[in-house]
C-alpha positions as CSV (number, residue, x, y, z in Angstrom):
1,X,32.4,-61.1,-40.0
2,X,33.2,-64.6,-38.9
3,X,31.2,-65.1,-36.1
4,X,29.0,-63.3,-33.4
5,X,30.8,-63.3,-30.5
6,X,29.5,-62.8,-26.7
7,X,31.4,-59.5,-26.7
8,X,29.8,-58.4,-30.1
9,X,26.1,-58.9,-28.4
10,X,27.1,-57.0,-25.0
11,X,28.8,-53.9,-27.2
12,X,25.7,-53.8,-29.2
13,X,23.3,-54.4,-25.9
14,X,25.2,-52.1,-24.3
15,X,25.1,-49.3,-27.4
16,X,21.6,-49.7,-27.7
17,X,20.7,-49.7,-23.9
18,X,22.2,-45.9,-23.7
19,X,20.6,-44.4,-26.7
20,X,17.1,-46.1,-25.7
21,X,17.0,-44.9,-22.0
22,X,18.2,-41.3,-23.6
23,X,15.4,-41.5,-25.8
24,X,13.0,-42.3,-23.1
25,X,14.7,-39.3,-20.5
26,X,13.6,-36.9,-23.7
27,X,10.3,-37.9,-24.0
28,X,7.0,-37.7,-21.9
29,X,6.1,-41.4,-20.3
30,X,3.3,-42.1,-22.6
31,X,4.1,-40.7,-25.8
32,X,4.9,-42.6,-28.9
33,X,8.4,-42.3,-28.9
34,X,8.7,-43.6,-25.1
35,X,6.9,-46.7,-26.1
36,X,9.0,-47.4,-29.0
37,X,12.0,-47.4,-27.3
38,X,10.4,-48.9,-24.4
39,X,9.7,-51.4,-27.0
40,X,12.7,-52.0,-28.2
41,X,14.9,-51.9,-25.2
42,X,12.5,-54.8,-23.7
43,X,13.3,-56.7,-26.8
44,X,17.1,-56.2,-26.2
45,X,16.6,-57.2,-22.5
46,X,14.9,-60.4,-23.5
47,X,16.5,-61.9,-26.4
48,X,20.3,-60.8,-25.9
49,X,20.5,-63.6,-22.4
50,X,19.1,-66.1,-24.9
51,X,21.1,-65.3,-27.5
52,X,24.3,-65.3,-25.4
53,X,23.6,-68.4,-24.4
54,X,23.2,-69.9,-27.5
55,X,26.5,-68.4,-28.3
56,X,28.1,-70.2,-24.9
57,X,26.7,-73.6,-25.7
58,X,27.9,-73.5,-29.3
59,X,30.8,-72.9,-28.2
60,X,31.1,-76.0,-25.9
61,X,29.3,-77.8,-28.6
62,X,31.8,-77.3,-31.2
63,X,34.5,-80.4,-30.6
64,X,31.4,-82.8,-29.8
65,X,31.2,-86.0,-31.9
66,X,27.6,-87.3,-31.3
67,X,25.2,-86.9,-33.9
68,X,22.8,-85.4,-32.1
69,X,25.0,-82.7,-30.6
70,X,25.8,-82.0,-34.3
71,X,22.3,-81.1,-35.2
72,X,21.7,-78.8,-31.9
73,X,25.1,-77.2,-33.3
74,X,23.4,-76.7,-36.4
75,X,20.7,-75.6,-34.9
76,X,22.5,-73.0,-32.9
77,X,24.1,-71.6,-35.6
78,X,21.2,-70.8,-37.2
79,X,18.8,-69.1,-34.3
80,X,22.4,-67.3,-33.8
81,X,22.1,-66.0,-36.7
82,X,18.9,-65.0,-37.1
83,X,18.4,-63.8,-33.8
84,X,21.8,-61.7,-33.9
85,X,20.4,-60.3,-37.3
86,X,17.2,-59.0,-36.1
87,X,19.4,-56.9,-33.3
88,X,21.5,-55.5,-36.0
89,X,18.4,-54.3,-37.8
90,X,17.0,-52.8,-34.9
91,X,20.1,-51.2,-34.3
92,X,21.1,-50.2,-37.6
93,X,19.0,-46.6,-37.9
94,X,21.8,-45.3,-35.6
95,X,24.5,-46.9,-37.9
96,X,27.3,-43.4,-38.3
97,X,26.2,-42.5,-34.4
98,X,29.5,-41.8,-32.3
99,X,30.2,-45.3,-30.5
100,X,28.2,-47.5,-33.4
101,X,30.7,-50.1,-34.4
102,X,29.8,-50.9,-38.0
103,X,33.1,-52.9,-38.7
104,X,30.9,-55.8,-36.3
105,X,27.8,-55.4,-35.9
106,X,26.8,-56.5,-39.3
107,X,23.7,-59.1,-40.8
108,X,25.6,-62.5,-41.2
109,X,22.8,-64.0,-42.6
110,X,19.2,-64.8,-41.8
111,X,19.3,-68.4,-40.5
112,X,16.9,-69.8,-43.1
113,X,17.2,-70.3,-47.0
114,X,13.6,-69.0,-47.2
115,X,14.4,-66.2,-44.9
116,X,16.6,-65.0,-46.7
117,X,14.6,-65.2,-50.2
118,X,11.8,-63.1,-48.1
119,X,14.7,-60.7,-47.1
120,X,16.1,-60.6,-51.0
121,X,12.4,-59.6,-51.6
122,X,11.3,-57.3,-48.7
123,X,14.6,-55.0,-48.3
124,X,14.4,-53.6,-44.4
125,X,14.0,-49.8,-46.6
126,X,10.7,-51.5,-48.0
127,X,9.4,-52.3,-44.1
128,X,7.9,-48.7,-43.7
């Protein structure tokens, strides 16, 4: 994968919308597993407008010459990234579900050199 697209973000917001609001119709308000995906869905709903924007300014970034619009380009690029790859991990216990599109919505990175020597050494199946 390239690039994150706007249409990669809403097919994966989209995807995991359904299957969190199903999770929460199966489950008693209250109980762990309403929270979690309660949880996760409110993290979906905030960071997917921030991250499509992101997406939409780097885009009209891109032909800019000034040196300063260069580094917020850079910039971009890398909370892109890194925000894009934490939705993907969230995401990614439902990888082989019907509708899960795992030709896209793959980890391009984690933004940072260091971040991703601490992924090299904490491996998302070491997080639990």
């Amino acid at each position: 994968m390239s690039e994150v697209t706007e249409a990669d973000v809403e097919a994966l917001r989209d995807f995991m919308t359904a299957r969190l609001r199903g999770i929460q119709q199966r489950h008693p308000e209250g109980s762990d597993e309403c929270r979690a995906a309660a949880a996760i869905f409110e993290f979906f709903r905030l960071d997917c407008p921030e991250l499509l924007q992101k997406i939409d300014r780097k885009v009209d970034l891109d032909g800019s010459e000034p040196f300063s619009t260069r580094i917020e380009a850079e910039q971009d690029v890398r909370d892109i990234i890194e925000m894009w790859s934490t939705l993907v991990h969230l995401a990614q216990p439902w990888e082989g579900s019907p509708g899960f599109n795992s030709n896209r919505w793959k980890i391009t990175g984690y933004g940072t050199r260091e971040a991703e020597a601490w992924m090299a050494e904490h491996p998302p199946s070491s997080w639990l």
